[in-house]
N, C-alpha and C positions, 0 to 999 in steps of 0.2 A: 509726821502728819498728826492731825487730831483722830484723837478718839471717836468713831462715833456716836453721838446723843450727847457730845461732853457740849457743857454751856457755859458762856461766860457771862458777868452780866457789868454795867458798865455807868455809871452815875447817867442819867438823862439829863440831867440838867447842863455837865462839864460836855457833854456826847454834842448838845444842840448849840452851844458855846466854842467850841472847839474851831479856832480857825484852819488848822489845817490835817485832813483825813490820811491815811496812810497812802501810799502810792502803788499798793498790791490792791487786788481783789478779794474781799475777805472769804467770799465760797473755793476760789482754784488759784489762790497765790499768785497770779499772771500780773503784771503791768499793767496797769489803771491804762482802759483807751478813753474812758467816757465818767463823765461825773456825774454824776445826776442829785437831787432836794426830791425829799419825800416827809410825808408826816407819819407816825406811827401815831396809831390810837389805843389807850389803855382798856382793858376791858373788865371790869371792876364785875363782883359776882352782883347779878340779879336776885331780885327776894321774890321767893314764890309766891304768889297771891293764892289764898285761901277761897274758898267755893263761895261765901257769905262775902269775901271783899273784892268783887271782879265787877263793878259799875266801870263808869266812864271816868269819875271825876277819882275815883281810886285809884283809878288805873294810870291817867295822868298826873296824879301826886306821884305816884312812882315810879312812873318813868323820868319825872324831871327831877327829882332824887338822883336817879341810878343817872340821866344826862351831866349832871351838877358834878360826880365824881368821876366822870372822865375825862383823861388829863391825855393834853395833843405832845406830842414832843418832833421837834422840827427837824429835822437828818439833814446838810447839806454838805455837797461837795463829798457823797459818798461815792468811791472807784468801781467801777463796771468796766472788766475785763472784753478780749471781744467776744469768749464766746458768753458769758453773758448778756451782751447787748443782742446778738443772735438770737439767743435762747429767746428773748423777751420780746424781739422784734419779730420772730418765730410765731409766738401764741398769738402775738395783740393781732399778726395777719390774719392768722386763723380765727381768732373771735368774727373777726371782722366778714371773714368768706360765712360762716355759720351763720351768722347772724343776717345779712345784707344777702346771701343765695337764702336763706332761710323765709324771708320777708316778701323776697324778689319770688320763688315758688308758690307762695300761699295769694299774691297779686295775680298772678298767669292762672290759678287755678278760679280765680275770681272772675278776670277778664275773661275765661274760655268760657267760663257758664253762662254769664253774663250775653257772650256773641253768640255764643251756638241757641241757648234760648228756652234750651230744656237739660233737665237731668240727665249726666254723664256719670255713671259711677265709676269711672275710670279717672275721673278727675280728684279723687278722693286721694289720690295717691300722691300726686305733688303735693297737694293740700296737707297730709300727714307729715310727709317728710320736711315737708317746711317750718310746720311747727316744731318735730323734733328736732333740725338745724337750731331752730330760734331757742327750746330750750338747754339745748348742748354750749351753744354761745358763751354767756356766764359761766362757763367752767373754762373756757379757755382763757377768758378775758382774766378771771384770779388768778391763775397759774401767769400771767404777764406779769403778775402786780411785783412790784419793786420789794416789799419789804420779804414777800413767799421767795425770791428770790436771791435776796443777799442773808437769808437765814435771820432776821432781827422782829425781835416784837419785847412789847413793852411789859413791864409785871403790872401785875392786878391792880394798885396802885399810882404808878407813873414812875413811878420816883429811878427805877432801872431800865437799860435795855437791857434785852437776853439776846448774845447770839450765839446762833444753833451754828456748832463744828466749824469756826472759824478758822481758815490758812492759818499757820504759823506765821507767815510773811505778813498778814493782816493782824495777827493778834496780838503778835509780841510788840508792835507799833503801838496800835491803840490801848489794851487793856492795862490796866497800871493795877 
């Protein structure tokens, strides 16, 4: 097994060229059941804006700087074990219950006040819990996301993936 924290990193360029992906799962070794294409995004460091340079048009000079050096890099045909696809099919349910019971609570607390016609302060309580569903949401929905998932993200740069604690069975395939 890998080490863990140990990281490899892997030309992005030959990574999004590559016609064919190992046939293991690079997180748990198992037998590819499911392929999947995803884009990794580089995340190049931010410049900190100074107190005197924070307008609008500074601000948008800089961030289309900091846009201009972010480099996509395409993944396809990457192996998704089952319990992978599990995992993943797992969260995106759950965003999905949090978010849609979450939306669906804070309407009923709406419709109720709206029918009944006067102030309920017992209605305060679907109402809360709906919103905290809705902002819980977003944390299950990233934990889905493909790349938090197969251990991969890109350097500062573009130019490498890293993946975090790759299989044997996936490494010794791809990493050259």
């Amino acid at each position: 097994m890998t080490e863990p924290g140990t990281e490899y990193a892997v030309d992005a360029e030959w990574l999004a060229e590559r016609a064919r992906m190992p046939d293991h799962c690079a997180r748990h070794g198992a037998p590819s059941v499911q392929r999947v294409a995803f884009d990794l995004q580089s995340r190049p460091p931010k410049e900190r804006a100074s107190v005197v340079n924070t307008n609008a048009l500074t601000t948008y000079a800089r961030m289309a700087d900091w846009g201009s050096r972010v480099r996509i890099t395409k993944v396809r045909d990457w192996p998704l074990c089952a319990s992978c696809v599990r995992t993943r099919r797992s969260w995106r349910l759950l965003s999905r219950v949090l978010g849609y019971g979450g939306l669906g609570l804070i309407l009923l607390a709406i419709v109720l006040r709206l029918v009944l016609g006067e102030a309920v302060p017992e209605l305060a309580i679907p109402l809360v819990v709906g919103v905290l569903l809705g902002i819980a949401a977003p944390f299950a929905f990233a934990r889905a996301g493909l790349a938090r998932l197969v251990g991969a993200r890109t350097s500062a740069d573009g130019a490498k993936v890293i993946l975090r604690d790759p299989h044997p069975a996936f490494r010794d395939v791809l990493v050259r």
